[in-house]
BASEKOL-195550 format. One record per residue (C-alpha): z, x, y. Coordinates in steps of 0.5 Angstrom, whole numbers, padded with zeros to 4 digits, always signed. Layout:
ZXY ...
END
This chain:
-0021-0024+0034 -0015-0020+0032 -0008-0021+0033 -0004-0015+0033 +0004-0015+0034 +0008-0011+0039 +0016-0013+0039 +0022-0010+0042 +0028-0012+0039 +0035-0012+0041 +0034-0009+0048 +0041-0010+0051 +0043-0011+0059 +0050-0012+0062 +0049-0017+0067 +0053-0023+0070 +0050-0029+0068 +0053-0036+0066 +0055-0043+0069 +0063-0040+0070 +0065-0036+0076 +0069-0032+0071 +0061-0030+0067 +0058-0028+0074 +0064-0024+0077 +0066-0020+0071 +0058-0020+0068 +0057-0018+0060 +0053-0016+0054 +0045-0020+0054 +0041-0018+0049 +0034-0019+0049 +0028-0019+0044 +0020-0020+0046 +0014-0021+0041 +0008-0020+0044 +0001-0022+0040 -0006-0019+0043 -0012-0016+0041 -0010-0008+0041 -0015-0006+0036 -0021-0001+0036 -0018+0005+0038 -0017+0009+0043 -0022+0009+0048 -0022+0007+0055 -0024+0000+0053 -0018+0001+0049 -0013+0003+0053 -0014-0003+0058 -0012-0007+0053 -0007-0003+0049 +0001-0005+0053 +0005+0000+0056 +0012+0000+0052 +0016+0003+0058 +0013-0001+0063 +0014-0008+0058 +0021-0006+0059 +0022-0004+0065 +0019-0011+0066 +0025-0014+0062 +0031-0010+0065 +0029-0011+0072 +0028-0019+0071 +0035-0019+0068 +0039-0014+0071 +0036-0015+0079 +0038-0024+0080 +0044-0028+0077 +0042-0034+0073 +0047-0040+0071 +0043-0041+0065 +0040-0036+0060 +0034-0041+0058 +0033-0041+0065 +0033-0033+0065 +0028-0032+0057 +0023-0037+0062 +0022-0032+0068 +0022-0026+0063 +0016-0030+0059 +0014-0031+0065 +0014-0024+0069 +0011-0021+0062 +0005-0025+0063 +0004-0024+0071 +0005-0016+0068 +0000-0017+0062 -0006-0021+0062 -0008-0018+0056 -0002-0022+0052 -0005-0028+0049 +0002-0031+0045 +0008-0029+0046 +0016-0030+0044 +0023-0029+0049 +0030-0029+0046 +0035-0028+0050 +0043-0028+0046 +0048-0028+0049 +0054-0025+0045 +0061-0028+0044 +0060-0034+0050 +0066-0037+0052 +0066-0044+0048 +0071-0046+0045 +0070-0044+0037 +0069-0038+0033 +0061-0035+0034 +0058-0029+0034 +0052-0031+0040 +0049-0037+0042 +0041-0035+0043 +0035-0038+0046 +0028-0038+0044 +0021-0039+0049 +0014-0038+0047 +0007-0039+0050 +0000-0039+0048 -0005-0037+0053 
END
């Protein structure tokens, strides 16, 4: 079996995530990447194209699980849009979320903090 890679890198949302009240009422920048391993190989038939992943509507699933609901937690929001992936596309057999979140409101220099979550089928 094959295992060809699809990525989407740096996929970027304003959105009001975040423990503090001031992160959900002012909102900021998310950015998102998605690595996606499945069997996508033979070309295009009508076979194919039931296996092969719609890149628009891949995003579409990661914009929407950002943007519609607000969560405390960016580890909390990498699992439901791994989740929400899988749900979308059966076809996926192993999978990587990283959500990052630029310049947070610690005490310290950084330039994001980030969280990575994956899942084989």
């Amino acid at each position: 079996m094959r295992n060809d890679v699809i990525r989407i890198k740096n996929a970027t949302f304003y959105a009001y995530h975040g423990v503090l009240a001031d992160e959900q009422n002012h909102g900021g920048k998310f950015e998102v990447d998605v690595e996606i391993r499945a069997d996508l190989s033979s070309g295009i038939t009508q076979d194919s194209l039931k296996r092969t992943l719609d890149y628009e509507k891949l995003y579409a699933v990661i914009q929407s699980t950002v943007t519609a609901k607000r969560y405390y937690l960016i580890e909390t929001l990498a699992d439901t849009i791994l989740k929400n992936i899988l749900r979308e596309f059966p076809q996926v057999d192993d999978i990587v979320v990283r959500v990052r979140k630029p310049h947070p409101p610690i005490k310290g220099v950084v330039d994001y903090v980030e969280v990575e979550v994956s899942e084989k089928r």
